[in-house]
N, C-alpha and C positions, 0 to 999 in steps of 0.2 A: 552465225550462231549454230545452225546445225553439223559445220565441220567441226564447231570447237567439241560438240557435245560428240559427234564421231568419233573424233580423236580423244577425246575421254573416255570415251566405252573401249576403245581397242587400246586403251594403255596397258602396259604391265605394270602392276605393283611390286616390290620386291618380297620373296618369300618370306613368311616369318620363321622367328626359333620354331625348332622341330617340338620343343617345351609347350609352346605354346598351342600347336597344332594338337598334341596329347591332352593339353588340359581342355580347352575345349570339347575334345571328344569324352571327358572327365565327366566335365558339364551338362554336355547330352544324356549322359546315362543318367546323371541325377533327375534329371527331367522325366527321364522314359522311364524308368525302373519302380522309383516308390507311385504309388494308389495318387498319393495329393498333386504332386505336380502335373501328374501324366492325364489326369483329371481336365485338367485346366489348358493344356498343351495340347492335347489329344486335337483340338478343334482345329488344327493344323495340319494333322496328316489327313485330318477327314477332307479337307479341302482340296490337297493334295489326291487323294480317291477318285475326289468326283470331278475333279480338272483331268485325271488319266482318262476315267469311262468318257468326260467329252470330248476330249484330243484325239481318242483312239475312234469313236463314232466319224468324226466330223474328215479326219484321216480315212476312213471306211468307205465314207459317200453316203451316209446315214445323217439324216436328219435332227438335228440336236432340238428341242424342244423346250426343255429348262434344269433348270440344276436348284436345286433344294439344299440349303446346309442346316440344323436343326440344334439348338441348344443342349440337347443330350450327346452331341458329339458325330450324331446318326445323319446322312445325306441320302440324297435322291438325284439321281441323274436320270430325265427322261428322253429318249431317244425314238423316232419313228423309220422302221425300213421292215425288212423281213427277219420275222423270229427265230430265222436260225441262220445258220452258213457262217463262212468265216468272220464276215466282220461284225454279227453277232456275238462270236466267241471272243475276237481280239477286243471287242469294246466291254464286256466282262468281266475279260481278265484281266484290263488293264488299270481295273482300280487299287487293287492290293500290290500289283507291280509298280505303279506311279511312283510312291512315294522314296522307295530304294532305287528307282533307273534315276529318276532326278538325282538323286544325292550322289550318286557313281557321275551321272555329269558335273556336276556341280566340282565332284572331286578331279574331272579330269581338267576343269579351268581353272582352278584355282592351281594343280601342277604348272599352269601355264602362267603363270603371274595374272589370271584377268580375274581380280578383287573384283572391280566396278561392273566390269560386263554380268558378271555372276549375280550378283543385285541387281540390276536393269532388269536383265531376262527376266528376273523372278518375276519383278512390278510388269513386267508386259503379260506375262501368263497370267497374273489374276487380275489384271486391266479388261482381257479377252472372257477372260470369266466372268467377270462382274455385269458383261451387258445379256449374260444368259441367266442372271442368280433372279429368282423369282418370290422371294420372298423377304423380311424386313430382316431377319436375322442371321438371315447370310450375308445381306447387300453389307450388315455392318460387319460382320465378320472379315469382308471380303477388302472394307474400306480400311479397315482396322491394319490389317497384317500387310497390305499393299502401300498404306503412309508409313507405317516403320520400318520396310526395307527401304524403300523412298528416302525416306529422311535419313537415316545412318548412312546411304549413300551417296546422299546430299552435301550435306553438312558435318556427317561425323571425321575426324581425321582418322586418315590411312590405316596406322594401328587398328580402331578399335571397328574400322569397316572390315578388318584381317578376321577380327575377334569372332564378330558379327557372322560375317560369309564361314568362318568352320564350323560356329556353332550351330546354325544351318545346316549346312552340310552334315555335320553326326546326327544332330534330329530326324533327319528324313534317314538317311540310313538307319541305325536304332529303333525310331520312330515305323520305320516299315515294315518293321520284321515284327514286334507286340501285337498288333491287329491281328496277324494272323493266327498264332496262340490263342489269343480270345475269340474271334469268329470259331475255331474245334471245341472251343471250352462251350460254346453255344449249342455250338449243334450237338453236340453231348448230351447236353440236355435237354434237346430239341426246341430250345430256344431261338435256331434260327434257319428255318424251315425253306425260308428263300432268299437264301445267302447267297453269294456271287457263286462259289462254288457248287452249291446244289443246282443254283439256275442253270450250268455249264452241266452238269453232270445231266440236265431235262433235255437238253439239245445236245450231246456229243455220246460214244458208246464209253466215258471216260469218269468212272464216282469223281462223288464230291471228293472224299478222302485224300485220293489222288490229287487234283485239282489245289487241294489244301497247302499237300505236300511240294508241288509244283512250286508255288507264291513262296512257301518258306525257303526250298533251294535256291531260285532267284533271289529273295532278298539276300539270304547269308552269302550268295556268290557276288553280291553286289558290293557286301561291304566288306567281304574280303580284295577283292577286288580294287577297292578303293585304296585299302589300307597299303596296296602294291602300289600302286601307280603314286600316291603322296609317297613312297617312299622312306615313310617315318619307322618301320622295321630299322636295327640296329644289322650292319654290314654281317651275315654269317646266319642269319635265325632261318633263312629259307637255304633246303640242301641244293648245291648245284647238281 
């Protein structure tokens, strides 16, 4: 049993049309770009956030505590070690970065033909989350988006687990890059006084502004990035 399901995670899928890989990315952007959907969808990169600040903690040698997801969209990641030094600042920074490093991995498995591994992974990362979510509206949050990768990669056929794992894929790219936008549109109006970036800007000699700027080049270098490595540019658009 657990060879077959080995050899099912390390299978390759065959690539799909390059069409399809574009509309997908289509599809994300409808998601992320109008008010109503991104609304509703948002509760996805927030998770994404606060699985990076505990990945990167627990990666640090810091003490993970609990993770809080919150029906406005808003999360809480609490972590115990020392208030500042570096693995203060990588566990930080690495909320607004999570959601675009994922989706750049994401994009470089699916280059690989690994459909199924690319959904596994995801169901194990919020499996390892879910025994830190300390509240009722995360735990369903958590259960929620973890039985629908699960199941489409259960049961759904090959195509539409293709379908599935892009759409993924451009939401967390797309999806990584808007937070950041709105976290400056906050502190603008001083809406938000202890953002990751200002907390980074209280322990390093580096402003928030900076800091801001930082998450925004990573995420756009991420999903440019990605859009290289799938390949789905037309032969001639990048100069040699």
């Amino acid at each position: 049993m657990l060879l077959d399901l080995w050899h099912r995670a390390l299978a390759t899928q065959p690539h799909p049309p390059r069409l399809l890989v574009l509309l997908t990315g289509l599809a994300a952007l409808a998601i992320v770009v109008p008010r109503s959907p991104w609304r509703l969808a948002r509760n996805a990169i927030t998770i994404a956030h606060e699985g990076g600040h505990a990945l990167a903690a627990v990666v640090c040698g810091r003490r993970l505590q609990s993770i809080r997801l919150h029906s406005d969209t808003s999360g809480l990641t609490v972590t115990k070690g020392r208030a500042s030094g570096l693995g203060m600042v990588l566990t930080l920074a690495a909320g607004y970065l999570a959601p675009s490093l994922l989706g750049l991995a994401a994009a470089a498995l699916l280059t690989w033909g690994r459909i199924t591994l690319t959904l596994w992974l995801c169901v194990l990362l919020l499996a390892g989350m879910l025994l830190m979510i300390r509240n009722g509206y995360g735990i369903l949050s958590v259960l929620v988006t973890g039985g629908i990768v699960f199941f489409v990669s259960w049961k759904a056929p090959a195509n539409w687990q293709a379908v599935f794992a892009y759409l993924g894929m451009w939401f967390l790219l797309f999806g990584g890059v808007r937070p950041v936008f709105e976290v400056q549109q906050q502190r603008r109006r001083g809406r938000a006084p202890n953002s990751d970036a200002d907390q980074l800007a209280g322990i390093t000699p580096v402003p928030g502004l900076l800091w801001v700027g930082l998450f925004l080049v990573i995420g756009l270098g991420a999903l440019a990035l990605s859009v290289l490595v799938l390949g789905i540019l037309p032969p001639g658009t990048l100069p040699s």
